[in-house]
Backbone bond lengths (Angstrom), bond angles and torsions (degrees), N, CA, C in turn:
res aa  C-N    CA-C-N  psi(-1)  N-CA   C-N-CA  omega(-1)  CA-C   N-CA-C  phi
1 X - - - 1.445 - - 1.516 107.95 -
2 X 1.015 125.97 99.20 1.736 133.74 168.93 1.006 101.98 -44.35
3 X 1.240 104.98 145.66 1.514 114.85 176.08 1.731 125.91 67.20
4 X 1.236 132.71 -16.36 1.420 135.00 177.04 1.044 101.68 -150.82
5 X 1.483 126.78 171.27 1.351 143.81 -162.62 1.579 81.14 -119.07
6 X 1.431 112.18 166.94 1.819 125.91 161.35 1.600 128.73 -58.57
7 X 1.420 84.04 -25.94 1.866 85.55 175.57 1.386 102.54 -87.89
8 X 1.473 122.70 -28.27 1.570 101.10 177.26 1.302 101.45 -76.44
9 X 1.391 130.61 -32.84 1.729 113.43 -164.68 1.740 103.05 -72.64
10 X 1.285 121.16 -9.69 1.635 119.40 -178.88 2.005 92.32 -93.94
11 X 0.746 124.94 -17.14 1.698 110.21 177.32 1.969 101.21 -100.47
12 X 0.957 98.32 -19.32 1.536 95.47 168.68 1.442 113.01 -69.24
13 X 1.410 117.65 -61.88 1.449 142.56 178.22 1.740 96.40 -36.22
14 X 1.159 111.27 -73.44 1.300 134.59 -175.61 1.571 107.04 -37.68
15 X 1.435 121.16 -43.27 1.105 116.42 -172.98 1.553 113.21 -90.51
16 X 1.345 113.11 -51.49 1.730 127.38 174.27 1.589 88.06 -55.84
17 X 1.473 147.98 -67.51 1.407 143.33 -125.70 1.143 97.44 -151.55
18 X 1.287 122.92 74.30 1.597 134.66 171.75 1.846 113.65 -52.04
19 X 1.128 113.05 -48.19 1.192 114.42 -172.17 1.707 118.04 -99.66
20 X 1.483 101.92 24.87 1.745 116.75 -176.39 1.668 104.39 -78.23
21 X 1.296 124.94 118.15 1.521 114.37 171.82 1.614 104.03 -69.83
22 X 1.730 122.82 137.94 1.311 149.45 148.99 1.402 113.14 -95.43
23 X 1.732 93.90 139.64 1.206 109.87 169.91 1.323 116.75 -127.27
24 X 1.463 123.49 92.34 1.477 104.31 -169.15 1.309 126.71 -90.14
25 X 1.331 140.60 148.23 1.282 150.24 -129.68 1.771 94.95 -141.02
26 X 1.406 116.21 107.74 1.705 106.61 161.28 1.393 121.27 -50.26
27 X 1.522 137.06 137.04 1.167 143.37 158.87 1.665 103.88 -63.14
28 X 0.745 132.15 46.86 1.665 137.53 -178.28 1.915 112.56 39.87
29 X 1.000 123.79 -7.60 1.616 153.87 -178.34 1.403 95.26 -43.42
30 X 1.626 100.08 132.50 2.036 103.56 176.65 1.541 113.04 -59.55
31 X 1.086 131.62 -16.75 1.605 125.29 154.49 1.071 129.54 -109.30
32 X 1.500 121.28 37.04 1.290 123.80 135.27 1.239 150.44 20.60
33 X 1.135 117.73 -67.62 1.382 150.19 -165.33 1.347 92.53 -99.64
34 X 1.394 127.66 -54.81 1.773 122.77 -162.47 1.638 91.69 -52.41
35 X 1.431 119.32 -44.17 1.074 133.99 -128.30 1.685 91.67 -83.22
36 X 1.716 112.32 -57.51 0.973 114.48 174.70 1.690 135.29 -59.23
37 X 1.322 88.95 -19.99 1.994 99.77 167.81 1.602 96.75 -74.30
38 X 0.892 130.61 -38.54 1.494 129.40 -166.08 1.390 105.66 -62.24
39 X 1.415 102.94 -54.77 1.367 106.47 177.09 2.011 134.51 -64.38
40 X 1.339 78.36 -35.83 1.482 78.11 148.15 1.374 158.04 -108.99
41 X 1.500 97.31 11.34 1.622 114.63 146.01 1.781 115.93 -90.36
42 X 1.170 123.49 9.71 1.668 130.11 157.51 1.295 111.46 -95.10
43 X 1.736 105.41 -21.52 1.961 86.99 161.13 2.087 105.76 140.12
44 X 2.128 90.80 -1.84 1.649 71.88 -171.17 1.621 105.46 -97.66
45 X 1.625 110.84 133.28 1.315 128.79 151.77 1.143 118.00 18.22
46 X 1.347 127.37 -68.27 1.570 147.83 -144.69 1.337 105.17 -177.14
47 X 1.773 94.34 149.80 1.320 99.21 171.81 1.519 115.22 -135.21
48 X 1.509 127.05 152.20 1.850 123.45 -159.24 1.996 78.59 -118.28
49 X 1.290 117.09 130.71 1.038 136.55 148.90 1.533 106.76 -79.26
50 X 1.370 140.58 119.27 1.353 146.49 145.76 1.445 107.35 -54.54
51 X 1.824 107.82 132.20 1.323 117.46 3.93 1.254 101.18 -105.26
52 X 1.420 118.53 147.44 1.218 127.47 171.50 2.035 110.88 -129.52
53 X 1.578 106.49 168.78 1.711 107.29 -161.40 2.119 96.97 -86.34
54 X 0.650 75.08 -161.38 1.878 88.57 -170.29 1.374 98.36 -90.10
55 X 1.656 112.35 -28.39 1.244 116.62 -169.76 1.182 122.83 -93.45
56 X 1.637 116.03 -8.39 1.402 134.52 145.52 1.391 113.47 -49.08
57 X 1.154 132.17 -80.04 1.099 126.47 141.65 1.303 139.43 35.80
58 X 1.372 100.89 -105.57 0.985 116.83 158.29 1.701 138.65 -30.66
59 X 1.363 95.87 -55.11 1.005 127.71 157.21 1.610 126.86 -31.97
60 X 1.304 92.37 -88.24 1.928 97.72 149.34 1.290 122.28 -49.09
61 X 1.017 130.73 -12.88 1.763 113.69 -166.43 1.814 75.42 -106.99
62 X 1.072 153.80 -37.17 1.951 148.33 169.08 1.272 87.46 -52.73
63 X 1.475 140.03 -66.76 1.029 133.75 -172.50 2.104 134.90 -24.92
64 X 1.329 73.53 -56.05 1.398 88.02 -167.26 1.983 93.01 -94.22
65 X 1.380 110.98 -43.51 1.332 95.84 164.81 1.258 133.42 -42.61
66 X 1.440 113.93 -26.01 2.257 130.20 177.28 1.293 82.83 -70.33
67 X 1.126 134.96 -47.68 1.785 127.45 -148.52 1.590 95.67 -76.16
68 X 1.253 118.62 -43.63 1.440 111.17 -179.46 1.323 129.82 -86.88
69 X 1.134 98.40 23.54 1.276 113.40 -167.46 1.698 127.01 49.41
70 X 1.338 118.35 44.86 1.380 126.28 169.90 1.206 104.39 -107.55
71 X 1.522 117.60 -174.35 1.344 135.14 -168.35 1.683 100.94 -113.24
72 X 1.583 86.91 145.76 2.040 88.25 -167.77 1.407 102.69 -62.61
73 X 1.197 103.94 -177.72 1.910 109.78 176.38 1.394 110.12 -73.10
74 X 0.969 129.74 143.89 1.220 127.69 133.02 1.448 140.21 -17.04
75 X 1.287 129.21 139.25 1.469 120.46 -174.21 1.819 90.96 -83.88
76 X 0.999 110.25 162.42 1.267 120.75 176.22 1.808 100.23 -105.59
77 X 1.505 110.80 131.16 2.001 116.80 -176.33 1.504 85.52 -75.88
């Protein structure tokens, strides 16, 4: 992301779009993990440790979509 790191784009989000579901994703980076607790005590949903499959993914983004009461994704043909 040019210009910001992930923890600023989740306190931005947070403020403009309070009720936006996040999913934050490690940049594969040796603190990782610090990074990803951080992020989800600023407010995001879930978090994807790298590396993970498409179907993880996926997975999580149905996930948090049930919680909000939407309908899972679509399979992609």
């Amino acid at each position: 992301m040019p210009g910001q790191e992930g923890i600023e784009t989740i306190v931005k989000l947070r403020h403009q779009r309070p009720g936006v579901a996040i999913i934050a994703m490690s940049g594969g980076a040796t603190h990782s993990k610090f990074y990803l607790d951080i992020a989800a005590k600023l407010g995001a949903h879930r978090v994807l440790t790298k590396p993970f499959t498409p179907a993880d993914l996926i997975k999580m983004i149905d996930d948090v979509l049930a919680e909000k009461g939407l309908p899972p994704e679509a399979p992609k043909p």
